[in-house]
PDB file of N, CA, C and O in Angstrom:
ATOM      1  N   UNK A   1      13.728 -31.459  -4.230  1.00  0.00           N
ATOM      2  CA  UNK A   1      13.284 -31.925  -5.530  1.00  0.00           C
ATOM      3  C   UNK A   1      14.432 -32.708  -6.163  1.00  0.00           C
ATOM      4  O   UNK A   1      15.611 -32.362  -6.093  1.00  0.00           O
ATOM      5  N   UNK A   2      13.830 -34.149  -6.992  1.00  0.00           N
ATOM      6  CA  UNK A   2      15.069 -34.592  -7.608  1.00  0.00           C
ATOM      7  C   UNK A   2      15.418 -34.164  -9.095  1.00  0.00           C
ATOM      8  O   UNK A   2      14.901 -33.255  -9.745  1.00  0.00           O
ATOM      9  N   UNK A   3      16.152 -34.805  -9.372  1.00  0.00           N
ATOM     10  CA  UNK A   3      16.518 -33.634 -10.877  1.00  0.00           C
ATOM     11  C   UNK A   3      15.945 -34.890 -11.696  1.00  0.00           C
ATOM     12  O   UNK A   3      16.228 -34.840 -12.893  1.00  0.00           O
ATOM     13  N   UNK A   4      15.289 -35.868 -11.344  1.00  0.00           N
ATOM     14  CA  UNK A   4      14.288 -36.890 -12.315  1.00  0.00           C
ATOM     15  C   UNK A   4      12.737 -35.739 -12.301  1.00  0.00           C
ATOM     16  O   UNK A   4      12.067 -35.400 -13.277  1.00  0.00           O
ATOM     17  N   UNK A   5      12.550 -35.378 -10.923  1.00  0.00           N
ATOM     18  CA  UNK A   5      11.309 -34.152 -11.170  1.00  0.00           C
ATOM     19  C   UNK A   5      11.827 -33.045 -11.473  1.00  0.00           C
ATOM     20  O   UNK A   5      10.907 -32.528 -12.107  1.00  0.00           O
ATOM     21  N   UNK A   6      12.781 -32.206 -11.466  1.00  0.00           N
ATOM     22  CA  UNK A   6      12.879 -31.484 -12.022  1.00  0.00           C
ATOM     23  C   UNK A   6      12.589 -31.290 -14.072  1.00  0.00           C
ATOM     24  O   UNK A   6      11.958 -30.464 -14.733  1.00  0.00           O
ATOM     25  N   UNK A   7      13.404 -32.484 -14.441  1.00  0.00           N
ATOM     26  CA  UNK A   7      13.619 -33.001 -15.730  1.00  0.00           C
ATOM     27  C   UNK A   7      12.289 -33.327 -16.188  1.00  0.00           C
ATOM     28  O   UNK A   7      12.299 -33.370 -17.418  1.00  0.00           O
ATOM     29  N   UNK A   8      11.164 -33.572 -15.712  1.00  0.00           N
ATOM     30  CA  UNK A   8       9.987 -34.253 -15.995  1.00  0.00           C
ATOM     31  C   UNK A   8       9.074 -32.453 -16.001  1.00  0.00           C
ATOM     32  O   UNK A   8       8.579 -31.802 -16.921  1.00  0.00           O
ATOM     33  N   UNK A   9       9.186 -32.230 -14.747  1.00  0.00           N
ATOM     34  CA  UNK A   9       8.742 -30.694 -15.167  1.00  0.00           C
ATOM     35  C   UNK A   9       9.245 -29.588 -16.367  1.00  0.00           C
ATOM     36  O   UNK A   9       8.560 -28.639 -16.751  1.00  0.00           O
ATOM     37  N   UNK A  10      10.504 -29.910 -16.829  1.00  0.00           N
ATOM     38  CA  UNK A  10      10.920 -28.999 -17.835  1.00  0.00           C
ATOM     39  C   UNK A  10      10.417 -29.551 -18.801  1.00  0.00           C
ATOM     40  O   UNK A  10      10.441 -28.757 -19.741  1.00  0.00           O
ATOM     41  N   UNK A  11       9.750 -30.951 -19.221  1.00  0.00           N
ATOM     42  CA  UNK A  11       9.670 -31.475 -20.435  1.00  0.00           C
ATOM     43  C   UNK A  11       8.034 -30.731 -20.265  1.00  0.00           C
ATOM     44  O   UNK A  11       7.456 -30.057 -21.116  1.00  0.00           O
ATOM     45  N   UNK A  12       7.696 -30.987 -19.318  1.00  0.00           N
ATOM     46  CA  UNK A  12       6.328 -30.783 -19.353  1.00  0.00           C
ATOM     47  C   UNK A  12       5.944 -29.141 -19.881  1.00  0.00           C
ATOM     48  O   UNK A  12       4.993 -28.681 -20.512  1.00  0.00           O
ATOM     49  N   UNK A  13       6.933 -28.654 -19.407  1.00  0.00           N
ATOM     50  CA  UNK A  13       7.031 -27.417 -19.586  1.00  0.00           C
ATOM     51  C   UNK A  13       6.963 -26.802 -21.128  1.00  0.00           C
ATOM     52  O   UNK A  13       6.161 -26.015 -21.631  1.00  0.00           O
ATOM     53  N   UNK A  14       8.271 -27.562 -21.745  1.00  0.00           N
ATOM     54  CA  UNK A  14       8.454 -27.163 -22.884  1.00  0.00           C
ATOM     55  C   UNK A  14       7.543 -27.624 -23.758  1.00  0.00           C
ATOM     56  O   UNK A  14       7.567 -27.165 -24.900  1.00  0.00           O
ATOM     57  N   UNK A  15       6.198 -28.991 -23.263  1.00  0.00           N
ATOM     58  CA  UNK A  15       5.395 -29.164 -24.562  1.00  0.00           C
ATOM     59  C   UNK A  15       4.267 -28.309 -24.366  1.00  0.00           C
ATOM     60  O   UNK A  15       3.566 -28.138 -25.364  1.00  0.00           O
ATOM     61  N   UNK A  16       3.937 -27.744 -23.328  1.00  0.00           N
ATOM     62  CA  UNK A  16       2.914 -26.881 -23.011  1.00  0.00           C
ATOM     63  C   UNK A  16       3.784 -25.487 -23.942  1.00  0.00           C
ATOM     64  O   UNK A  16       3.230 -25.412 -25.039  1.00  0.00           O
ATOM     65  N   UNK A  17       4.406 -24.905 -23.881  1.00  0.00           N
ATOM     66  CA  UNK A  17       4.999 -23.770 -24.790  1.00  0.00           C
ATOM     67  C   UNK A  17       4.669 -24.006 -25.944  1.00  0.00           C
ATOM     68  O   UNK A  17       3.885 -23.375 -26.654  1.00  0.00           O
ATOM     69  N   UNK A  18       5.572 -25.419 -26.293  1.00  0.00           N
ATOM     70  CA  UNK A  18       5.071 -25.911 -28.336  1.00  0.00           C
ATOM     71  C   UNK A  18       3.640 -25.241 -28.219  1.00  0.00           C
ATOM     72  O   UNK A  18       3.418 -24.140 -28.722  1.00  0.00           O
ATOM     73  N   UNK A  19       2.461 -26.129 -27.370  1.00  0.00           N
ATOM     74  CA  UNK A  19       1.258 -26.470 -27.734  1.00  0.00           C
ATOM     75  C   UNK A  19       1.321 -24.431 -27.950  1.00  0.00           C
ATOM     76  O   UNK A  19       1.292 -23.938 -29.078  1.00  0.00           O
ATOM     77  N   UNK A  20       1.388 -23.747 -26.949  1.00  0.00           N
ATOM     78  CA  UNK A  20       0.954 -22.112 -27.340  1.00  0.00           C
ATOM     79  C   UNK A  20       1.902 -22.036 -28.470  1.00  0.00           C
ATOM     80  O   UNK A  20       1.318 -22.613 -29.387  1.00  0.00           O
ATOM     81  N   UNK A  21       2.540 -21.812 -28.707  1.00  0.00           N
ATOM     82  CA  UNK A  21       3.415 -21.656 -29.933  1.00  0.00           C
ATOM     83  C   UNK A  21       2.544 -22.118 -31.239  1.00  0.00           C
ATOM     84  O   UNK A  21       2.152 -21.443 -32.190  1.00  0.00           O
ATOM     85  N   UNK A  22       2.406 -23.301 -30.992  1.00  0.00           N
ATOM     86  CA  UNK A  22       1.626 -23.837 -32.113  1.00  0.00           C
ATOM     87  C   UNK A  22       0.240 -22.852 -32.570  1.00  0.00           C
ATOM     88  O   UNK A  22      -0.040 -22.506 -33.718  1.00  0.00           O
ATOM     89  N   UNK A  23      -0.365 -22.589 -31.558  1.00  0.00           N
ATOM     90  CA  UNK A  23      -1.718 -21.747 -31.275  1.00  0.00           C
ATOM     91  C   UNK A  23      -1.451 -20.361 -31.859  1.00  0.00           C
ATOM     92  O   UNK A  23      -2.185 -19.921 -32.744  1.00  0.00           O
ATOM     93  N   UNK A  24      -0.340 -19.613 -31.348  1.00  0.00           N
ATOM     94  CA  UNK A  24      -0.112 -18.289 -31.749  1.00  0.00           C
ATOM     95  C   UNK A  24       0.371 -18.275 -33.092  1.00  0.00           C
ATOM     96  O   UNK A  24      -0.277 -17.722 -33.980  1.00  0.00           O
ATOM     97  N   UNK A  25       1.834 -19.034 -33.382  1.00  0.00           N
ATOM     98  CA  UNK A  25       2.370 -19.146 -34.703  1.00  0.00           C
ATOM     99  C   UNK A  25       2.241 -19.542 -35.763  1.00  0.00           C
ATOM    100  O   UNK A  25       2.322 -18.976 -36.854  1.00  0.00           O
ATOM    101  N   UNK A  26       1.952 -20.934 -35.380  1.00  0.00           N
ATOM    102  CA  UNK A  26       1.569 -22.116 -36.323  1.00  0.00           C
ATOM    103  C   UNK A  26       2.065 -23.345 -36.233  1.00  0.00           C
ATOM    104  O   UNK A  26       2.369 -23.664 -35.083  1.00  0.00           O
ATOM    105  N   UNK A  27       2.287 -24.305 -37.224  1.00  0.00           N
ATOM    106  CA  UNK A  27       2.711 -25.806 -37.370  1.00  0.00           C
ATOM    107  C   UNK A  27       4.019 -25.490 -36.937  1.00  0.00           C
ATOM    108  O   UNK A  27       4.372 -26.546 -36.411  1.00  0.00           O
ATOM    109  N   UNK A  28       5.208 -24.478 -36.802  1.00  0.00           N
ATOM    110  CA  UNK A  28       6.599 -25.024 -36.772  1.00  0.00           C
ATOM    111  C   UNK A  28       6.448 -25.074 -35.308  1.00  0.00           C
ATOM    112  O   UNK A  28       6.898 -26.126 -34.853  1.00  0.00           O
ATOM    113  N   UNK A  29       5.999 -24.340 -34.493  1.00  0.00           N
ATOM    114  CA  UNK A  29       5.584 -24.533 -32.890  1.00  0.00           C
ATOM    115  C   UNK A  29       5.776 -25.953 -32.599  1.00  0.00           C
ATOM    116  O   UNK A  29       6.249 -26.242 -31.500  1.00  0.00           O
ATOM    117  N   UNK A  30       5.434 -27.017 -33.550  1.00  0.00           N
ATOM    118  CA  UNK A  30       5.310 -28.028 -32.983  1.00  0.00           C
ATOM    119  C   UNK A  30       6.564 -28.812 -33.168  1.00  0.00           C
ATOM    120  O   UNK A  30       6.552 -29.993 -32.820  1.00  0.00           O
ATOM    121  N   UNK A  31       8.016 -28.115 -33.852  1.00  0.00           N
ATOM    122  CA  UNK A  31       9.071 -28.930 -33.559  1.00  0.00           C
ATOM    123  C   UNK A  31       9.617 -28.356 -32.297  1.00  0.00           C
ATOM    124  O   UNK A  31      10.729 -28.872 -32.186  1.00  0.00           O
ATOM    125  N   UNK A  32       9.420 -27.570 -31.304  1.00  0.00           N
ATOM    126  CA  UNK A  32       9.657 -27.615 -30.019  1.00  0.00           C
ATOM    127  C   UNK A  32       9.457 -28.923 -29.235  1.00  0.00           C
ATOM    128  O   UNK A  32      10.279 -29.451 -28.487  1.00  0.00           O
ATOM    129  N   UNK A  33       8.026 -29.418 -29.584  1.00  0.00           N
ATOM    130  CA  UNK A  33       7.589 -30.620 -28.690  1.00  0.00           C
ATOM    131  C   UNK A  33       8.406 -32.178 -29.505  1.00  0.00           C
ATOM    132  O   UNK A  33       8.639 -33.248 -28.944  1.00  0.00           O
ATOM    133  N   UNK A  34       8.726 -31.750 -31.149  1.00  0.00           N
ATOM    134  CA  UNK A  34       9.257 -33.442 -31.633  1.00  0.00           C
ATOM    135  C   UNK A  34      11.035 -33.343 -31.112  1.00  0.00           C
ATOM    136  O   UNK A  34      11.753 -34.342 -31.069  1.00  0.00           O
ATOM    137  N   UNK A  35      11.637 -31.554 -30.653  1.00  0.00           N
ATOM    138  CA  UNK A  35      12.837 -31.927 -30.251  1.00  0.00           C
ATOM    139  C   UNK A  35      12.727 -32.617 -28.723  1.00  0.00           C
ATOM    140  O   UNK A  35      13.568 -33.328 -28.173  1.00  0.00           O
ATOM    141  N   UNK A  36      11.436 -32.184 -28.220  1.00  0.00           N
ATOM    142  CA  UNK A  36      11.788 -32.540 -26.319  1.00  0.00           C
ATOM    143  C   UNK A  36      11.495 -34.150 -26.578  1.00  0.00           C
ATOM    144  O   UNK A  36      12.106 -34.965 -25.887  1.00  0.00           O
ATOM    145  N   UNK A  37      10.451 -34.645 -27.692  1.00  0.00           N
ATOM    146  CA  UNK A  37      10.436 -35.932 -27.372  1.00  0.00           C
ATOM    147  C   UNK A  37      11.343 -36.532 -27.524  1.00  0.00           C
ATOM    148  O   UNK A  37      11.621 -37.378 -26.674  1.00  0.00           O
ATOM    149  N   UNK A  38      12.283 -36.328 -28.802  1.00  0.00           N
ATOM    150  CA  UNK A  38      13.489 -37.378 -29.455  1.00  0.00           C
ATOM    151  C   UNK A  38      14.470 -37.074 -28.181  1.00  0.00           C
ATOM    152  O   UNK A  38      14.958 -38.113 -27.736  1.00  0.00           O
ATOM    153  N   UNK A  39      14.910 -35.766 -27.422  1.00  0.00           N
ATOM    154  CA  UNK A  39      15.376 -35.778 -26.603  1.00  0.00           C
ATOM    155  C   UNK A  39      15.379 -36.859 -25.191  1.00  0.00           C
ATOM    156  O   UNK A  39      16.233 -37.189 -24.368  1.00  0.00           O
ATOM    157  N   UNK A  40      14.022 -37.172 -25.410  1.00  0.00           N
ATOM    158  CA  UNK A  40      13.855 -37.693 -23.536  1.00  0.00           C
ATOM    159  C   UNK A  40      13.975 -39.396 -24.232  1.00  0.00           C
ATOM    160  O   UNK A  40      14.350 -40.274 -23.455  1.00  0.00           O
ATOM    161  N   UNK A  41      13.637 -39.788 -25.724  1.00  0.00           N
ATOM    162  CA  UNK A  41      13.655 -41.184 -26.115  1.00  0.00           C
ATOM    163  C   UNK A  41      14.992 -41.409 -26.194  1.00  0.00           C
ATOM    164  O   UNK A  41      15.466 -42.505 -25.897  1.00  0.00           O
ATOM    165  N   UNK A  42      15.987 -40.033 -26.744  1.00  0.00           N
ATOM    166  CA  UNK A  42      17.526 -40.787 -26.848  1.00  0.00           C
ATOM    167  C   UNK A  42      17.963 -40.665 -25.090  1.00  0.00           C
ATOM    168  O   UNK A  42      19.114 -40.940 -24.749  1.00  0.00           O
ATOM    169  N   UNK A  43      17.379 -40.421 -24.517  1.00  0.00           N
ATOM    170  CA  UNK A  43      17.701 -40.379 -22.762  1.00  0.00           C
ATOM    171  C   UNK A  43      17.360 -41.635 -21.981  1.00  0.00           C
ATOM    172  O   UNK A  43      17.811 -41.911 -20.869  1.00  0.00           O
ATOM    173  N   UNK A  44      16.620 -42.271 -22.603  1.00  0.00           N
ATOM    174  CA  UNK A  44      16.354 -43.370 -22.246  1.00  0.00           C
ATOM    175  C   UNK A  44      16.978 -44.759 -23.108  1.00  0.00           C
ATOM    176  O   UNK A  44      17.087 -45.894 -22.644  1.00  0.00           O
ATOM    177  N   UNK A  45      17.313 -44.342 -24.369  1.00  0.00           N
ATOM    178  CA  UNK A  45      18.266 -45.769 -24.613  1.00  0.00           C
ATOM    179  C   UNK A  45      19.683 -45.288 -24.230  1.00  0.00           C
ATOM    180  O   UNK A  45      20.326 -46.319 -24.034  1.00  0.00           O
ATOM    181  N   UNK A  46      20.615 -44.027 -23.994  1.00  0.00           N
ATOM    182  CA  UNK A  46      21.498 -43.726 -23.876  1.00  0.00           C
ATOM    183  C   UNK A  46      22.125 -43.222 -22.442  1.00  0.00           C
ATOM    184  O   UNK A  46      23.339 -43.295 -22.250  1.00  0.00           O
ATOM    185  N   UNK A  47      21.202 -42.691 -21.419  1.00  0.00           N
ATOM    186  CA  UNK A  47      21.497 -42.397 -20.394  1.00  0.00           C
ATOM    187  C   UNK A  47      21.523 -41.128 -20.210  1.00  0.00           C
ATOM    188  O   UNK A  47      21.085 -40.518 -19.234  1.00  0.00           O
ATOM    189  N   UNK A  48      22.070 -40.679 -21.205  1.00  0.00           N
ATOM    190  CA  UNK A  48      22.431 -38.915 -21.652  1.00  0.00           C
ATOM    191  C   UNK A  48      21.308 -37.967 -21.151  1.00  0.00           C
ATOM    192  O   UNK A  48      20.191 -38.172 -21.626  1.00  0.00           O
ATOM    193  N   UNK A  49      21.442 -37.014 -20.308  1.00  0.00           N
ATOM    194  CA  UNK A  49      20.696 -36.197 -20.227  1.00  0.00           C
ATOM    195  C   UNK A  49      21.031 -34.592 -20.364  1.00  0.00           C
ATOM    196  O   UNK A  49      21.066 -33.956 -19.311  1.00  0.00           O
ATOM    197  N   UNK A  50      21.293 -33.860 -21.671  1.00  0.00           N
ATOM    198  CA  UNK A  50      21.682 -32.425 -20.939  1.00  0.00           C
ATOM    199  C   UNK A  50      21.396 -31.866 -20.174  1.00  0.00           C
ATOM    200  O   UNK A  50      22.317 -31.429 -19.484  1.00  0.00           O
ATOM    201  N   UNK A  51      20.200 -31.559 -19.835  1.00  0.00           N
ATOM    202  CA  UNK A  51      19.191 -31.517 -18.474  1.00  0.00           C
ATOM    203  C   UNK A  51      19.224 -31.699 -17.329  1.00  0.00           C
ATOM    204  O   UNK A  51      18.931 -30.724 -16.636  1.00  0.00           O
ATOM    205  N   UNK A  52      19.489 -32.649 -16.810  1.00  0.00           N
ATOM    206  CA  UNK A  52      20.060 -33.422 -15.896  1.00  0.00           C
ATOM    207  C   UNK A  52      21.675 -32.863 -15.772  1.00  0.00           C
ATOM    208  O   UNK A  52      22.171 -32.986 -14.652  1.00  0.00           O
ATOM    209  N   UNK A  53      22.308 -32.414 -16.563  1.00  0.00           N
ATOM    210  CA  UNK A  53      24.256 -31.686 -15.864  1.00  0.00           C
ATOM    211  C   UNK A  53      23.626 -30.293 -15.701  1.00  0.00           C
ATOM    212  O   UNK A  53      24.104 -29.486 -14.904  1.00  0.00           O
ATOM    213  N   UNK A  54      22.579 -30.020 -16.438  1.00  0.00           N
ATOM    214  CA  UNK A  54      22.767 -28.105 -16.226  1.00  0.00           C
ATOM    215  C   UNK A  54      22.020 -28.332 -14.932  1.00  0.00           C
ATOM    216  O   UNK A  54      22.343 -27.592 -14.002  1.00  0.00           O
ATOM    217  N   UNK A  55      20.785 -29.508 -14.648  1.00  0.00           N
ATOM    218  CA  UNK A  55      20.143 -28.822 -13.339  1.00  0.00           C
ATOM    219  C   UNK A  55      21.510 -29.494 -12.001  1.00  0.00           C
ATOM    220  O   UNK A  55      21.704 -28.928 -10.925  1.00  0.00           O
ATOM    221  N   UNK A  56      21.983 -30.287 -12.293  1.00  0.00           N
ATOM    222  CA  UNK A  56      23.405 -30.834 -11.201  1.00  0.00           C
ATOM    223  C   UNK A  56      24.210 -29.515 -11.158  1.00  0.00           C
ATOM    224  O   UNK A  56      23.882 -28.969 -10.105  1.00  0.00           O
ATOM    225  N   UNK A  57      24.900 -28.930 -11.657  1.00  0.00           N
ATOM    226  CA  UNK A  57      25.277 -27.782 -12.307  1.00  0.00           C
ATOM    227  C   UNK A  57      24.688 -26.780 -10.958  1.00  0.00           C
ATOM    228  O   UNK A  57      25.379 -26.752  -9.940  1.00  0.00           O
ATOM    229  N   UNK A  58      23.553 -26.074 -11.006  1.00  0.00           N
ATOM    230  CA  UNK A  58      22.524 -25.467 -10.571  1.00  0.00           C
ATOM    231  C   UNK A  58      22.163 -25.752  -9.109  1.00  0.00           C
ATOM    232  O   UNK A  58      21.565 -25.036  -8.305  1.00  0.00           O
ATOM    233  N   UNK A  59      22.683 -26.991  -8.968  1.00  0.00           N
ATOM    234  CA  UNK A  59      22.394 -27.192  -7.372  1.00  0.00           C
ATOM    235  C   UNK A  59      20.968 -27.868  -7.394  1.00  0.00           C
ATOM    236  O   UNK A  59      20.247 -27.827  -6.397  1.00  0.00           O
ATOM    237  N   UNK A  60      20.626 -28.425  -8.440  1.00  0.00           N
ATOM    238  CA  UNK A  60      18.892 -29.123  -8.188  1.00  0.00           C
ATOM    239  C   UNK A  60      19.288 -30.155  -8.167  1.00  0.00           C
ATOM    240  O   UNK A  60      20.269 -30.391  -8.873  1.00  0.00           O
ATOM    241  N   UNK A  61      18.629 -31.367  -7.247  1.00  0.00           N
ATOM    242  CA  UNK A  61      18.541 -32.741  -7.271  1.00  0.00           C
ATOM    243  C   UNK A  61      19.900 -33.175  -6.792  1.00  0.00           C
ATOM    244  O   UNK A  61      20.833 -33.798  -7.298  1.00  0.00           O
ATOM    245  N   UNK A  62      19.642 -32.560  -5.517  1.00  0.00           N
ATOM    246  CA  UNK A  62      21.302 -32.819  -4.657  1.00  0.00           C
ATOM    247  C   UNK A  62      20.408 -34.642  -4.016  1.00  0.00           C
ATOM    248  O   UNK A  62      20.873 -35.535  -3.308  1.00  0.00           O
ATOM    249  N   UNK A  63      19.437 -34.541  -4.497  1.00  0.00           N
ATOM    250  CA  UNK A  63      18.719 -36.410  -3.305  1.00  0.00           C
ATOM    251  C   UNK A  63      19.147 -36.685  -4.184  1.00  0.00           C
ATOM    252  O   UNK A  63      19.218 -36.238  -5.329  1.00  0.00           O
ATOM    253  N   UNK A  64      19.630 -37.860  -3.424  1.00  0.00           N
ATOM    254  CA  UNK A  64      20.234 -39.261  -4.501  1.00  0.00           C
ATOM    255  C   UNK A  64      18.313 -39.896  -4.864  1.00  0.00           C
ATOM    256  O   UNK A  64      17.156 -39.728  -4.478  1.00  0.00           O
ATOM    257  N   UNK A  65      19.113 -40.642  -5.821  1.00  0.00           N
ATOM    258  CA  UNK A  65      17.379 -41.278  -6.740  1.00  0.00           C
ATOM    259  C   UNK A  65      17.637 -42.407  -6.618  1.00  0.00           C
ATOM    260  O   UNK A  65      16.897 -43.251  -7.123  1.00  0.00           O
ATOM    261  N   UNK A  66      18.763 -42.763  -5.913  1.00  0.00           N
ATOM    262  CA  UNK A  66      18.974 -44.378  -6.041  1.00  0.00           C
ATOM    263  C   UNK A  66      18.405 -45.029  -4.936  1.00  0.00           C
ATOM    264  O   UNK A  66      17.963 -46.174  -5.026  1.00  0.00           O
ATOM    265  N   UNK A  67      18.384 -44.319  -3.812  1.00  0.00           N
ATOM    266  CA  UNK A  67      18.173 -44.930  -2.564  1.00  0.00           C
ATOM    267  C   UNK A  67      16.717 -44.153  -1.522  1.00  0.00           C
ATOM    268  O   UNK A  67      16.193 -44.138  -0.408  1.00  0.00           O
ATOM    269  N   UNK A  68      16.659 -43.699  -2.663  1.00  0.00           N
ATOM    270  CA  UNK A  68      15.511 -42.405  -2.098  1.00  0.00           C
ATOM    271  C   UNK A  68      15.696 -41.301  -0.925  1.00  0.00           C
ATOM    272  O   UNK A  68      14.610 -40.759  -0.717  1.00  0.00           O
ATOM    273  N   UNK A  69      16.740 -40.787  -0.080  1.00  0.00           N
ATOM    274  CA  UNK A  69      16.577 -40.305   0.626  1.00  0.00           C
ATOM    275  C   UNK A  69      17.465 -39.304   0.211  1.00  0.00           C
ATOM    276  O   UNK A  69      18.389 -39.369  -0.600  1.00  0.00           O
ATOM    277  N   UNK A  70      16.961 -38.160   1.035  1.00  0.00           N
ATOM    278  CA  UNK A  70      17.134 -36.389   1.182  1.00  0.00           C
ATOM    279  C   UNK A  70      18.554 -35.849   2.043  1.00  0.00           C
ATOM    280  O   UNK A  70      18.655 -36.046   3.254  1.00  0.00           O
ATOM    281  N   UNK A  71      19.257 -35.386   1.517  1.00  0.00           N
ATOM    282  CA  UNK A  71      20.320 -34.977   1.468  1.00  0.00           C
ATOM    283  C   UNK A  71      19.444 -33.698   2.698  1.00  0.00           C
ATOM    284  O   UNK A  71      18.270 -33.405   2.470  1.00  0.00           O
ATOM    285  N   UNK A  72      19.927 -33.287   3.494  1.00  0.00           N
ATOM    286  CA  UNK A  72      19.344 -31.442   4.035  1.00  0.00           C
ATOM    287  C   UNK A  72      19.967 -30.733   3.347  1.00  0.00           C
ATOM    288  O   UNK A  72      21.182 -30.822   3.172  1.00  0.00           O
ATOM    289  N   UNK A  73      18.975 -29.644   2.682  1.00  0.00           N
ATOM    290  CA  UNK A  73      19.414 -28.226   2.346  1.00  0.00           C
ATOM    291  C   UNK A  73      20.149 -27.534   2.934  1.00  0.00           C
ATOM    292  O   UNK A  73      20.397 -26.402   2.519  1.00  0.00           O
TER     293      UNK A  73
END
C-alpha cells in the first residue's frame, strides 16, 4: 500500500466518524470533517502532510509513488 492510499483511507475514515458523530452528538461532530478538509486543501497547496511522516514513520508506503513500483516486503 502507498501512503497516498493509505492517506486517502484515513481521510475517508475520519469523515465517515464526523458523519456518526454528527448523528450521535450533534452539529460539533461536524468540525472533525471541516478539520480533515482544510487539512488535505493546505496539503495540496503546501506539500505538508502530517499523515504522510507518521504513516513513513510506521513503515506504510515503503513504494515509491513516483515511478510506481513495489519495493518487496
Amino acid at each position: 500500500m502507498t501512503t497516498e492510499n493509505a492517506i486517502r483511507i484515513l481521510a475517508g475514515s475520519m469523515i465517515l466518524l464526523s458523519l456518526g458523530l454528527f448523528l450521535l452528538v450533534g452539529p460539533m461532530g461536524l468540525l472533525l470533517a471541516g478539520f480533515v478538509a482544510l487539512n488535505l486543501i493546505q496539503s495540496a497547496f503546501t506539500g505538508f502532510c502530517p499523515a504522510e511522516k507518521v504513516f513513513r514513520r510506521l513503515g506504510i508506503g515503503s513504494a515509491s509513488c513516483s515511478n510506481g513500483e513495489r519495493r518487496p516486503a
